[in-house]
LUMROMI-798248 format. One line per field, with one value per residue: residue number from 1; residue in three letters; chain; x, y, z negated of N, C-alpha, C, O in turn. Coordinates in steps of 0.02 Angstrom, whole numbers, plus 50000, padded with zeros to 5 digits. Atoms other than C-alpha are relative to their C-alpha. Layout:
<pts>
nr	(NUM:...)
rest	(ALA:...)
kette	(A:...)
n.east	(X:...)
n.north	(Y:...)
n.up	(Z:...)
ca.east	(X:...)
ca.north	(Y:...)
ca.up	(Z:...)
c.east	(X:...)
c.north	(Y:...)
c.up	(Z:...)
o.east	(X:...)
o.north	(Y:...)
o.up	(Z:...)
</pts>
This chain:
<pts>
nr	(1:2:3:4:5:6:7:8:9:10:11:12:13:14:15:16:17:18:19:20:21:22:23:24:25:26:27:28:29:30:31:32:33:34:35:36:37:38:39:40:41:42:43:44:45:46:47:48:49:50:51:52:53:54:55:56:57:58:59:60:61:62:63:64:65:66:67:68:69:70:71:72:73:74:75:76:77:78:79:80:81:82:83:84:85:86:87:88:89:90:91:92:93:94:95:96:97:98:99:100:101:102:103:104:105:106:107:108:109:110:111:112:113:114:115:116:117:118:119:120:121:122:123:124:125:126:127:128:129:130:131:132:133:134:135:136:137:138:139:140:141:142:143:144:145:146:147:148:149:150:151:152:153:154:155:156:157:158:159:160:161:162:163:164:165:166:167:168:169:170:171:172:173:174:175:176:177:178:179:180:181:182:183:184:185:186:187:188:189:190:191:192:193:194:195:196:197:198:199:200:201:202:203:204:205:206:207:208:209:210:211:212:213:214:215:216:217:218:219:220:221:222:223:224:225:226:227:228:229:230:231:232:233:234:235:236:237:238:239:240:241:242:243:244:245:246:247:248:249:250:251:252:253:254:255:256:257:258:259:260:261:262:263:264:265:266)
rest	(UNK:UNK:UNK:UNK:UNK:UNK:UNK:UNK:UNK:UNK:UNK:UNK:UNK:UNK:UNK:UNK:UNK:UNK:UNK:UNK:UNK:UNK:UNK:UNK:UNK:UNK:UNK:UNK:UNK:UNK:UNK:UNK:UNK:UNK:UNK:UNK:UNK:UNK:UNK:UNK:UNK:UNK:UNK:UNK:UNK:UNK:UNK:UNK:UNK:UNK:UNK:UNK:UNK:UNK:UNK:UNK:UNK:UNK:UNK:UNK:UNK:UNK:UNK:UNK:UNK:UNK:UNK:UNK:UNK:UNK:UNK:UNK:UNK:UNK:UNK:UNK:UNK:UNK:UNK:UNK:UNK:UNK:UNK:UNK:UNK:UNK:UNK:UNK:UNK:UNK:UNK:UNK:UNK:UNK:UNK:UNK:UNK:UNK:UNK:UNK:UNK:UNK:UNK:UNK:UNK:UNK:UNK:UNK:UNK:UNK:UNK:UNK:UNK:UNK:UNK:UNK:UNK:UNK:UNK:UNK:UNK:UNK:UNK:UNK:UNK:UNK:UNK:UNK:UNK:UNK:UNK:UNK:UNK:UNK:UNK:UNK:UNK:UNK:UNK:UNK:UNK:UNK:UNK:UNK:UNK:UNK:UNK:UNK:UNK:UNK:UNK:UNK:UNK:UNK:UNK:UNK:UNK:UNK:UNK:UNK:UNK:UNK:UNK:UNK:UNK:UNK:UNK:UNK:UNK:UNK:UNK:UNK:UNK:UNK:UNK:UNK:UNK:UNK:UNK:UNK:UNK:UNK:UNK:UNK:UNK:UNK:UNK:UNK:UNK:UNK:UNK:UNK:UNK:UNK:UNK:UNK:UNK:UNK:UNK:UNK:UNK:UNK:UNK:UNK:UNK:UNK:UNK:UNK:UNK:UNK:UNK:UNK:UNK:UNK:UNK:UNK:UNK:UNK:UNK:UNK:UNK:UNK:UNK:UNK:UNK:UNK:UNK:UNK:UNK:UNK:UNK:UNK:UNK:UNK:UNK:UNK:UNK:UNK:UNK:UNK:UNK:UNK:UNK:UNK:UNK:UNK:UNK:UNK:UNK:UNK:UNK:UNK:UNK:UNK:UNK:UNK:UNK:UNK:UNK:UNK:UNK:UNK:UNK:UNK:UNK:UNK)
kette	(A:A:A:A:A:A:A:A:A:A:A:A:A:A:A:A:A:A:A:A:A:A:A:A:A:A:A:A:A:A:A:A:A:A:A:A:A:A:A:A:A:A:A:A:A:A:A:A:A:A:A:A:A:A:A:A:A:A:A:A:A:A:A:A:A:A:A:A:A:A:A:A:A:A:A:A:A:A:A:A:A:A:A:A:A:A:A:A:A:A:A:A:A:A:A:A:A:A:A:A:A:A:A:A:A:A:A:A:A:A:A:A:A:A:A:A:A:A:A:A:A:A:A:A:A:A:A:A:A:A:A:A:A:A:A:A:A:A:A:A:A:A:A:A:A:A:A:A:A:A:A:A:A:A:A:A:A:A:A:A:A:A:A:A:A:A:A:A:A:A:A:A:A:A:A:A:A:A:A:A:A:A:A:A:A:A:A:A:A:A:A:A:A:A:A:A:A:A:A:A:A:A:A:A:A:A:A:A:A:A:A:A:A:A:A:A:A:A:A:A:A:A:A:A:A:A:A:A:A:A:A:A:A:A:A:A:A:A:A:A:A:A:A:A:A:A:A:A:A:A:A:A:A:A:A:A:A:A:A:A:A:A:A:A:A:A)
n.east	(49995:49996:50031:50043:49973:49998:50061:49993:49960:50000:50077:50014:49979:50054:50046:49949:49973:50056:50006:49943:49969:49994:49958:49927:50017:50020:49921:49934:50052:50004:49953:50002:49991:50036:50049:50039:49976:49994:49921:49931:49968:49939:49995:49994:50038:50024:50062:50011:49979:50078:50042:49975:50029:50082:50042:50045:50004:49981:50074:50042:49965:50004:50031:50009:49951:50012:50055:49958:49945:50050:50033:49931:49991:50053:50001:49942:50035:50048:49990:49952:50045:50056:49951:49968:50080:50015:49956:49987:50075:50011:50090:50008:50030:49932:49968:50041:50002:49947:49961:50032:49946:49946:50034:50015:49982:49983:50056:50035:49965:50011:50055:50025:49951:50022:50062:49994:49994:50036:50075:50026:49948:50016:49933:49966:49965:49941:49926:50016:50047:49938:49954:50066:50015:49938:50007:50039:50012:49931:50011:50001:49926:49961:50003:49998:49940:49976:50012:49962:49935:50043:50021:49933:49974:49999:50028:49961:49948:50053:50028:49933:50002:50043:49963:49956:50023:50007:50061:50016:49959:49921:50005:50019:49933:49928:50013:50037:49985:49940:50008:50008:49981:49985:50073:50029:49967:50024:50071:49974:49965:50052:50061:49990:50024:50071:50042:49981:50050:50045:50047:50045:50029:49967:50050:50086:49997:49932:50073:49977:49939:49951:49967:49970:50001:50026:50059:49947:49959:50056:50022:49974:49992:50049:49966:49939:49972:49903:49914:49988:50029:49945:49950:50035:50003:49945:49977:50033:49967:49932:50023:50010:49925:49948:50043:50005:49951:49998:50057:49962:49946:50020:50041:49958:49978:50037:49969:49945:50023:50052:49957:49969:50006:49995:49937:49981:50026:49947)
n.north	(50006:50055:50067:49991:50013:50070:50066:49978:50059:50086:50010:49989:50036:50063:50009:50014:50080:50031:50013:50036:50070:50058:49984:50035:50087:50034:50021:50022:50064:50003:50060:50038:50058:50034:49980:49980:49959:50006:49994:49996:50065:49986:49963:50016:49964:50048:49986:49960:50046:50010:49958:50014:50060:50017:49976:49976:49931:49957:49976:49939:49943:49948:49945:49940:49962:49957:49959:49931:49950:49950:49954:49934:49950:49991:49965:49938:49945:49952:49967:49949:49938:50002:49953:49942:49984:49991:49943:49948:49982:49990:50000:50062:50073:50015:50067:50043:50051:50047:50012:50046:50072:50021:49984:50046:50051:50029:50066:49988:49979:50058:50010:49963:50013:50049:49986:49970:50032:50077:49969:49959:50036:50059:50016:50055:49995:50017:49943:49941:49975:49991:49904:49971:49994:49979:49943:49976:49988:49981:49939:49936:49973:49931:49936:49940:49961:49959:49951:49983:49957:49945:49966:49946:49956:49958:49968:49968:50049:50023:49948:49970:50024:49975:49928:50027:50009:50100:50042:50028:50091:50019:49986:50055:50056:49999:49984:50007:50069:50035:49979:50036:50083:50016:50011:50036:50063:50026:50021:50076:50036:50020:50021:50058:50023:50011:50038:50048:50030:50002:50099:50018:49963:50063:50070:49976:49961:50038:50049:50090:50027:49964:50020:49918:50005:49999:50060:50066:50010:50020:50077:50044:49997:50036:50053:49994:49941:50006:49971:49997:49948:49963:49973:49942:49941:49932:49979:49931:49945:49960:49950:49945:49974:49964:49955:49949:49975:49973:49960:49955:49958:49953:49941:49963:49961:49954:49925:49919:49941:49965:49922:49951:49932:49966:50003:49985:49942:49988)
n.up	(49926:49966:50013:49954:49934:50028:49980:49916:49948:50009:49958:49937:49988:49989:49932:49921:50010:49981:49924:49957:50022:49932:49918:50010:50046:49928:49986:50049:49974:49911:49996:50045:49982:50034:49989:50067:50035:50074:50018:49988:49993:49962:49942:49949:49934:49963:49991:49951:49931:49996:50005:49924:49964:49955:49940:50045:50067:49912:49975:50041:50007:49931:50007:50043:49975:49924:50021:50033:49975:49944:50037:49997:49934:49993:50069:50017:49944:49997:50077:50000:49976:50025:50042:49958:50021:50074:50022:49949:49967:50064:49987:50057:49996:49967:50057:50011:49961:49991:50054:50012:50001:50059:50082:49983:50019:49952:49949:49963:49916:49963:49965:49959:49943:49969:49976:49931:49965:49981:49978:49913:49962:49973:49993:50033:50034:50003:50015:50002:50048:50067:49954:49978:50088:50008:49965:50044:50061:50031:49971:50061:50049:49951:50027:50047:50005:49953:50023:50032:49958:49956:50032:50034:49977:49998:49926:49937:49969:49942:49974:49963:49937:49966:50001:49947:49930:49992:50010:50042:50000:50045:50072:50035:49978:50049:50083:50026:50022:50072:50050:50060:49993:50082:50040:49935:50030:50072:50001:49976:50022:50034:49991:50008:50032:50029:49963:49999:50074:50000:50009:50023:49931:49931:50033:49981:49945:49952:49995:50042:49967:50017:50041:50033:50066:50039:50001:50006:50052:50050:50006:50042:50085:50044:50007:50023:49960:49982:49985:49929:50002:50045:49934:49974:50057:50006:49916:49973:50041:49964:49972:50043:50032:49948:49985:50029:50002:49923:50034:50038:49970:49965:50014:50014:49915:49987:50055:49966:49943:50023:50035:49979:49971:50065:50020:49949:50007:50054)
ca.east	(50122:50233:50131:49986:50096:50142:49958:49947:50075:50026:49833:49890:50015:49884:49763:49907:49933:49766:49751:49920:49949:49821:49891:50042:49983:49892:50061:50158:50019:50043:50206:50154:50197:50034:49866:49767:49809:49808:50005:50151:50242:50380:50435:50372:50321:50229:50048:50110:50152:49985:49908:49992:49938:49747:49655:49521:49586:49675:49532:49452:49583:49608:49437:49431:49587:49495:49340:49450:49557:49394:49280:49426:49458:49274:49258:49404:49336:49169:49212:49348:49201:49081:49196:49234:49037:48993:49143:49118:48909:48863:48680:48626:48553:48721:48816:48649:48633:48831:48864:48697:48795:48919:48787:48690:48694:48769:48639:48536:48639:48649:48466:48421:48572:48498:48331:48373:48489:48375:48189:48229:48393:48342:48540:48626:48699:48906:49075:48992:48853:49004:49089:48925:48889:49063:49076:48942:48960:49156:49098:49065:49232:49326:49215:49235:49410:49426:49308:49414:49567:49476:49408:49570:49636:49665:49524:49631:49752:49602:49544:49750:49738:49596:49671:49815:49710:49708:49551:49440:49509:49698:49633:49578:49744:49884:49799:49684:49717:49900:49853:49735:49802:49869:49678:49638:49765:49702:49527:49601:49686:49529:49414:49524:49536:49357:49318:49445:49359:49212:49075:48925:48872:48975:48860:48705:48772:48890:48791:48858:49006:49107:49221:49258:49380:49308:49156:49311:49378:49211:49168:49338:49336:49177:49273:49425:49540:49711:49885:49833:49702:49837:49936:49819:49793:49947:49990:49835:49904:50088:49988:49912:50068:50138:50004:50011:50174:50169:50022:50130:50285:50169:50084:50244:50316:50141:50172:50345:50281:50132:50277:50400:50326:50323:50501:50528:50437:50550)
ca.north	(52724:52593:52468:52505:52488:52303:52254:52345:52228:52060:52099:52140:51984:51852:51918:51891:51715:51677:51723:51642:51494:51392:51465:51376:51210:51177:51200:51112:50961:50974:50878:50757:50575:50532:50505:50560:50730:50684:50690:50728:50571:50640:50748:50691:50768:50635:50719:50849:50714:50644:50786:50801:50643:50668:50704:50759:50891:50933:50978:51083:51182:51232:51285:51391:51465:51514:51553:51686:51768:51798:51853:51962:52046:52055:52144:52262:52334:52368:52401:52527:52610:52580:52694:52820:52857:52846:52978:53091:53104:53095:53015:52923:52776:52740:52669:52587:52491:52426:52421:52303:52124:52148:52196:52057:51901:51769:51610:51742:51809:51633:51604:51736:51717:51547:51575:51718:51606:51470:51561:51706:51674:51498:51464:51312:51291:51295:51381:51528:51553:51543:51692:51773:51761:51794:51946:52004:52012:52047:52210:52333:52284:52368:52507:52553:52554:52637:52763:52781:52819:52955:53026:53073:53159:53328:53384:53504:53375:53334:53511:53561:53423:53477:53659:53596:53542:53336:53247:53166:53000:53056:53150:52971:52858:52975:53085:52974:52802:52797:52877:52755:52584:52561:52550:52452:52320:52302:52274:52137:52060:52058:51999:51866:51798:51800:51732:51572:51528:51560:51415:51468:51569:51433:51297:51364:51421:51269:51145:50943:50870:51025:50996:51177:51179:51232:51095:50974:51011:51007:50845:50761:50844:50746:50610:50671:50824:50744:50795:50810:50939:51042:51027:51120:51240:51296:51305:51427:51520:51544:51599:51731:51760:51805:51910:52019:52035:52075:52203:52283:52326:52400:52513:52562:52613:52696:52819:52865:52910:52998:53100:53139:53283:53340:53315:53381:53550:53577)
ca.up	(45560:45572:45473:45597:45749:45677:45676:45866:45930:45843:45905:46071:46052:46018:46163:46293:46202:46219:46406:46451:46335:46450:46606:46542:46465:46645:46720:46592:46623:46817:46780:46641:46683:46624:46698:46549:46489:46299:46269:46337:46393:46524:46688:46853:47018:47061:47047:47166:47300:47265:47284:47468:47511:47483:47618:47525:47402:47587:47661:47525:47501:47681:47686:47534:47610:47784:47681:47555:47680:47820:47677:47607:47779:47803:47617:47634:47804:47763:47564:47624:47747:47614:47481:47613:47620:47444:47404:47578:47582:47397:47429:47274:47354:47426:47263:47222:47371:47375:47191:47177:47221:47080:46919:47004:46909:47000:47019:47047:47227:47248:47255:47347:47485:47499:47534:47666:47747:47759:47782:47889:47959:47982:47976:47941:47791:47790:47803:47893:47762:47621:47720:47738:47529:47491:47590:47505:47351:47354:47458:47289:47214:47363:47351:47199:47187:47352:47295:47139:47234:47331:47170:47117:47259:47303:47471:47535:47576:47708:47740:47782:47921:47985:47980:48090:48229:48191:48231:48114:48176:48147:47988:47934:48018:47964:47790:47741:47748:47678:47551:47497:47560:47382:47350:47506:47453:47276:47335:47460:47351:47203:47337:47385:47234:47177:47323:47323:47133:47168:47103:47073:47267:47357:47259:47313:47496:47551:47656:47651:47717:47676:47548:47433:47308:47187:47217:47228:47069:46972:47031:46980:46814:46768:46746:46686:46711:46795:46829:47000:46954:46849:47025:47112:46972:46970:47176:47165:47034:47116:47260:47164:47073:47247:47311:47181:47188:47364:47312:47189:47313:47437:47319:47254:47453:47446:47307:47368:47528:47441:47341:47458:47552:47365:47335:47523:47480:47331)
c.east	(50034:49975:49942:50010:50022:49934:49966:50016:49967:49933:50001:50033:49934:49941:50044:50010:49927:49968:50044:49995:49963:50006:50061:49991:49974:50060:50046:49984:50006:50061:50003:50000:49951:49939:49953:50049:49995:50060:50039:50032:50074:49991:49989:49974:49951:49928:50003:49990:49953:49956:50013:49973:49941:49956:49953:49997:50047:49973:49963:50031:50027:49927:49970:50053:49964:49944:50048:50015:49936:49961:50025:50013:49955:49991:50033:49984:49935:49999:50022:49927:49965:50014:50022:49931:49983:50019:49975:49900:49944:49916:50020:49971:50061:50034:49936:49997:50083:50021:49946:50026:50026:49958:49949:50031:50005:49951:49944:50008:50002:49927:49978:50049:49970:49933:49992:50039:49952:49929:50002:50047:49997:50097:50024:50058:50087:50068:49972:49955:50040:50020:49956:49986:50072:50036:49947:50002:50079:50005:50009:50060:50031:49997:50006:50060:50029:49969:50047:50063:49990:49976:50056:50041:49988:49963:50029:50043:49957:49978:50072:50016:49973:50022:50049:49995:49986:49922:49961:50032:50062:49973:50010:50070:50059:49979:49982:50030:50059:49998:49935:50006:50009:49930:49952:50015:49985:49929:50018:50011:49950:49966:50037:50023:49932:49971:50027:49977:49968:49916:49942:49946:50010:49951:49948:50014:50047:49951:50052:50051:50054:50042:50040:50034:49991:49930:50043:50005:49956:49985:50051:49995:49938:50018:50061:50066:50071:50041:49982:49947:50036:50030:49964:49990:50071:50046:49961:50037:50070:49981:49990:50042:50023:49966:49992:50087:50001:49938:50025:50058:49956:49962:50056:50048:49953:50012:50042:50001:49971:50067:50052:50001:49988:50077:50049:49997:50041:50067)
c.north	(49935:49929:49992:49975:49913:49972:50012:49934:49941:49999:49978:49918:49924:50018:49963:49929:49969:49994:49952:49939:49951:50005:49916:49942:49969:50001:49963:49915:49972:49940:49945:49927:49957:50031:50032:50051:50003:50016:49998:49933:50010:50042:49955:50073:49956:50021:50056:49960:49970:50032:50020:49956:49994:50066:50074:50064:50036:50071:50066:50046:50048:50037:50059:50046:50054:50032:50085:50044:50012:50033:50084:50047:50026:50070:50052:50042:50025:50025:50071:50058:50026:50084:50050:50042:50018:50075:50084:50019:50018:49981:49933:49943:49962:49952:49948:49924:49958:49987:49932:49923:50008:50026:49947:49936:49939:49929:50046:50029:49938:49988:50045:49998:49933:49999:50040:49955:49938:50011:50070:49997:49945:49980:49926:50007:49976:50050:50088:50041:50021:50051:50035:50033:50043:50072:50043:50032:50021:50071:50070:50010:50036:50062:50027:50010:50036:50073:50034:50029:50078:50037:50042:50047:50052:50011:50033:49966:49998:50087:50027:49969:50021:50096:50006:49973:49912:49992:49990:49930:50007:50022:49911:49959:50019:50034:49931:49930:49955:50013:49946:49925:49991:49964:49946:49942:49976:49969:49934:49962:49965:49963:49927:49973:49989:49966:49924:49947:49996:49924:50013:50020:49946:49949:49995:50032:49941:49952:49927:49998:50063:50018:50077:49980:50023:49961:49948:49982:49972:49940:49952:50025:49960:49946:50007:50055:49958:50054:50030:50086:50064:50021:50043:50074:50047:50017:50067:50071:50034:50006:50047:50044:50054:50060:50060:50042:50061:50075:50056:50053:50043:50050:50032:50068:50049:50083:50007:50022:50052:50075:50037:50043:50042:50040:50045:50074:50052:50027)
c.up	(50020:49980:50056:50075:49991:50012:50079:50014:49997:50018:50061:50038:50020:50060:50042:49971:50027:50077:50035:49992:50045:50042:49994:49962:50053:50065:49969:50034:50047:50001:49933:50058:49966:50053:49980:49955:49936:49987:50053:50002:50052:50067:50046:50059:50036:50030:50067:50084:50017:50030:50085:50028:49994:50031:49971:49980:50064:50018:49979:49995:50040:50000:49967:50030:50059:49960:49952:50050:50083:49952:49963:50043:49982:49945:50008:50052:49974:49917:50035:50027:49960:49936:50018:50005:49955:49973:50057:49986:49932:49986:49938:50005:50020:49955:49974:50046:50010:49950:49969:49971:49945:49939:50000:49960:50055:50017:50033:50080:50024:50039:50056:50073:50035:50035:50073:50013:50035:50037:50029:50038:50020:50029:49949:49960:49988:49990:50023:49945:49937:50019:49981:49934:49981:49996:49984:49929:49986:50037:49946:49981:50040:49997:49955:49983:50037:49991:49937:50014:50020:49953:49975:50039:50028:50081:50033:50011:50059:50038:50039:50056:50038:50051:50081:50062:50001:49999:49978:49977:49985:49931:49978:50005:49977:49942:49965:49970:49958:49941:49951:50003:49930:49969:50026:49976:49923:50025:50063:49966:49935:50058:50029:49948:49958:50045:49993:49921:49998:49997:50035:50079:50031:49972:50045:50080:50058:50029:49996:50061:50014:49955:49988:49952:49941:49978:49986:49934:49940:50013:49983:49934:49956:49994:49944:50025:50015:50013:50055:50028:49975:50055:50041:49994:50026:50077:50018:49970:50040:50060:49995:49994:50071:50047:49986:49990:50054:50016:49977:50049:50063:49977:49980:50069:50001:49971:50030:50063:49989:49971:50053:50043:49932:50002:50059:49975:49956:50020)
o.east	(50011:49989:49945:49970:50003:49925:49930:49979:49952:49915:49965:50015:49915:49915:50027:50034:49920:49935:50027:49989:49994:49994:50073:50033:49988:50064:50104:50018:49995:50058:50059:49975:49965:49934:49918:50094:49992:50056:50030:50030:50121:49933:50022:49952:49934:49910:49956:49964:49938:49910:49963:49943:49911:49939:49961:49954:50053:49982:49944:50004:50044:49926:49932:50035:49973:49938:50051:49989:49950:49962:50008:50016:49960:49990:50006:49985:49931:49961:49982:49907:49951:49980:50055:49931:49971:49980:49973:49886:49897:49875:50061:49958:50057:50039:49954:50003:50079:50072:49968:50030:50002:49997:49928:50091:49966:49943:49914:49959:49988:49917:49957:50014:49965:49929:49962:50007:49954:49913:49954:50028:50028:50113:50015:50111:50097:50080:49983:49964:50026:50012:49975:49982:50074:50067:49954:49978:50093:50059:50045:50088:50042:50042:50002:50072:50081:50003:50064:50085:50024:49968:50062:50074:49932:50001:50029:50079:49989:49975:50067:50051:50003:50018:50039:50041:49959:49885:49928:50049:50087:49982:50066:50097:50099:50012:50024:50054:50063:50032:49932:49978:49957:49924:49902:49974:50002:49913:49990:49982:49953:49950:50003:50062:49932:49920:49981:49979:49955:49892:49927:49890:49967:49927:49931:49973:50068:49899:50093:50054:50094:50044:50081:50007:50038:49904:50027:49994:49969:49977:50029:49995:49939:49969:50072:50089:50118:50029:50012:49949:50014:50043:49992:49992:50086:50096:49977:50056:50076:50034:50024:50049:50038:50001:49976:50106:50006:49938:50014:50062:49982:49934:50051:50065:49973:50025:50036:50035:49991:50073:50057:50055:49972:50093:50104:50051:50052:50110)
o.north	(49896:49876:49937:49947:49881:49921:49970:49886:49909:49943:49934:49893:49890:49970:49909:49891:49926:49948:49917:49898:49909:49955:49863:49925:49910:49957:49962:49876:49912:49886:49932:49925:49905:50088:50062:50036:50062:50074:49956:49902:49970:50051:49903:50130:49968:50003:50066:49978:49965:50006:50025:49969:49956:50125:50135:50107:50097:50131:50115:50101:50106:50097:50103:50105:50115:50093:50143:50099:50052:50094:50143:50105:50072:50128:50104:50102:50086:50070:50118:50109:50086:50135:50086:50099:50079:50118:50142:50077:50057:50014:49888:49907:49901:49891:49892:49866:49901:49954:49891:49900:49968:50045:49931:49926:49934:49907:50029:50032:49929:49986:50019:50002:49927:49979:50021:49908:49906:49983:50095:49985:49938:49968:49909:50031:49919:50095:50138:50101:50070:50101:50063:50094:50105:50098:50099:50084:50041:50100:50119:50063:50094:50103:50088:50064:50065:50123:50093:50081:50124:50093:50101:50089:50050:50007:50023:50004:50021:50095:50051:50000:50039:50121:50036:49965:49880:50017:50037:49899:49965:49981:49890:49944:49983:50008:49908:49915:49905:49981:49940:49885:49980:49920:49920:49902:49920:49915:49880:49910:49905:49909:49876:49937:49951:49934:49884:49885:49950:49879:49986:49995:49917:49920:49951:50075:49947:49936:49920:50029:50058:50079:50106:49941:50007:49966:49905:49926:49929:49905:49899:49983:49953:49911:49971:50051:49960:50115:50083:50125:50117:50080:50096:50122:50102:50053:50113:50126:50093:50019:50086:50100:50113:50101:50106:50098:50122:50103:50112:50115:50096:50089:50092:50127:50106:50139:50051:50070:50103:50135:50098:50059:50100:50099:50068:50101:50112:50037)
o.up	(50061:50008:50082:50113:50040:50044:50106:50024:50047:50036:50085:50092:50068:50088:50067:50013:50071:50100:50082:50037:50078:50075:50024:49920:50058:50107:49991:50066:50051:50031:49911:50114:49936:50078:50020:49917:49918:49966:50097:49949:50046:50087:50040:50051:50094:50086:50106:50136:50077:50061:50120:50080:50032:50021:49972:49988:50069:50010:50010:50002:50029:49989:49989:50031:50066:49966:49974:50045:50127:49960:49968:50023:49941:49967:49988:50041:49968:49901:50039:49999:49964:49930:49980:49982:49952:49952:50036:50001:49935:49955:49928:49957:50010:49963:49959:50029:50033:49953:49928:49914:49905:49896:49944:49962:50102:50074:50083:50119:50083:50100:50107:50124:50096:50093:50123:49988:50088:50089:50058:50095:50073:50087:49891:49979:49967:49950:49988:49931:49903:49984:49930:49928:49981:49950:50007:49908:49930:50032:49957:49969:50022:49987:49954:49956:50020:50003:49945:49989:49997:49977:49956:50009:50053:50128:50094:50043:50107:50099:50096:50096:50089:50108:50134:50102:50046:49957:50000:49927:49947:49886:49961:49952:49948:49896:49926:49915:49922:49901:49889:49966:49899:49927:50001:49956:49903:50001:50055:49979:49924:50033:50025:49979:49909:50033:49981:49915:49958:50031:50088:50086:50065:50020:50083:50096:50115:50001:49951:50115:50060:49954:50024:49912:49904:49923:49945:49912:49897:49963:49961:49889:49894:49999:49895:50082:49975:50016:50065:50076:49997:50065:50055:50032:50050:50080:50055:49992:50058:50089:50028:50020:50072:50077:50023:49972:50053:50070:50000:50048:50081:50015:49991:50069:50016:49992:50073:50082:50016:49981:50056:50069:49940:50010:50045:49964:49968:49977)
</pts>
């Protein structure tokens, strides 16, 4: 047993090295005093200050920002409805039609997003069409972890509201919904990040003179990956980082609300 548990750990060790270590070599990079990430040469900040000062990588990064956090909304409202359906009505075309987008290979949602925008929408290609895609395809992940929530809990929680004389609409505002924010906020928080990375939809969906970063980044890296790209890297990341943080403490508040009409009952 415990030779077994030895090759456990050092398996489980080298995955987590292998996810992290270039987390942490594109941060390490961010402050290399070198234009050319080959070696290590010394500490600056300089690429960050750079990276302030252009316009450019500005630009892009505000509107991946507005694109994430409207597609995100967008996603988490009609995911959440979409997951509330799925779970409450039990029609099997239902997960078909919203779980599509995400088993969907992605040039192919591209092409096809493009085409309807272009030949029956007859819409010009730009920040709304990016929303539009975006919001699309980050729709399933919501539902299915909002459905997952919902699979696990107990109906008469819902039928004892009902009992009591509440609504449908309070059923839903005070049973329903705290109970599965926890689930709400995870699928926010996935769909904005899948959306702020996102290449291969935004490629095929962005129209010209709109500067994405993730279009940004690919076109300096054909050149050469800088410091300045590293700085980016890792501003998204301790975004992230903080997101999830912020993710974490409200699912935790969730649960001990969830428990203490337990603990009350007792």
């Amino acid at each position: 047993m415990g030779r077994s548990n030895i090759w456990l750990w050092s398996l489980a060790a080298l995955i987590y090295a292998f996810l992290y270590i270039p987390l942490a070599i594109v941060v390490l990079y961010s402050f290399n005093d070198s234009r050319l990430n080959a070696e290590w040469v010394g500490f600056t900040l300089f690429w960050y200050k750079a990276l302030f000062n252009n316009t450019e990588m500005l630009t892009a990064a505000r509107n991946s920002l507005i694109i994430a956090l409207s597609a995100s909304f967008s996603a988490t409202l009609l995911g959440t409805m979409a997951g509330l359906a799925i779970h409450r009505y039990k029609l099997k075309v239902l997960p078909v039609l919203v779980f599509t987008p995400v088993a969907m290979p992605e040039i192919l949602l591209g092409v096809s997003l493009l085409l309807f925008f272009l030949q029956v929408l007859n819409l010009t290609l730009g920040m709304v069409s990016i929303i539009i895609a975006h919001t699309t395809f980050c729709i399933g992940f919501v539902a299915i972890i909002v459905r997952a929530r919902l699979e696990g809990m107990d109906e008469n929680i819902f039928e004892a509201a009902r009992d009591l004389g509440a609504s449908p609409w309070q059923t839903f505002r005070l049973v329903t919904l705290p109970l599965i924010m926890p689930a709400v906020v995870a699928g926010a928080l996935m769909s904005f990040t899948l959306s702020i990375d996102d290449f291969v939809i935004t490629f095929f969906t962005k129209g010209v003179g709109e500067p994405i970063l993730p279009i940004q980044i690919y076109t300096m890296i054909k050149v050469a990956v800088t410091p300045e790209v590293n700085a980016i890297s890792t501003l998204l990341m301790l975004l992230t980082l903080i997101m999830i943080t912020i993710a974490a403490r409200l699912e935790a508040r969730a649960s001990a609300r969830t428990m203490s009409p337990d603990k009350a009952g007792k």
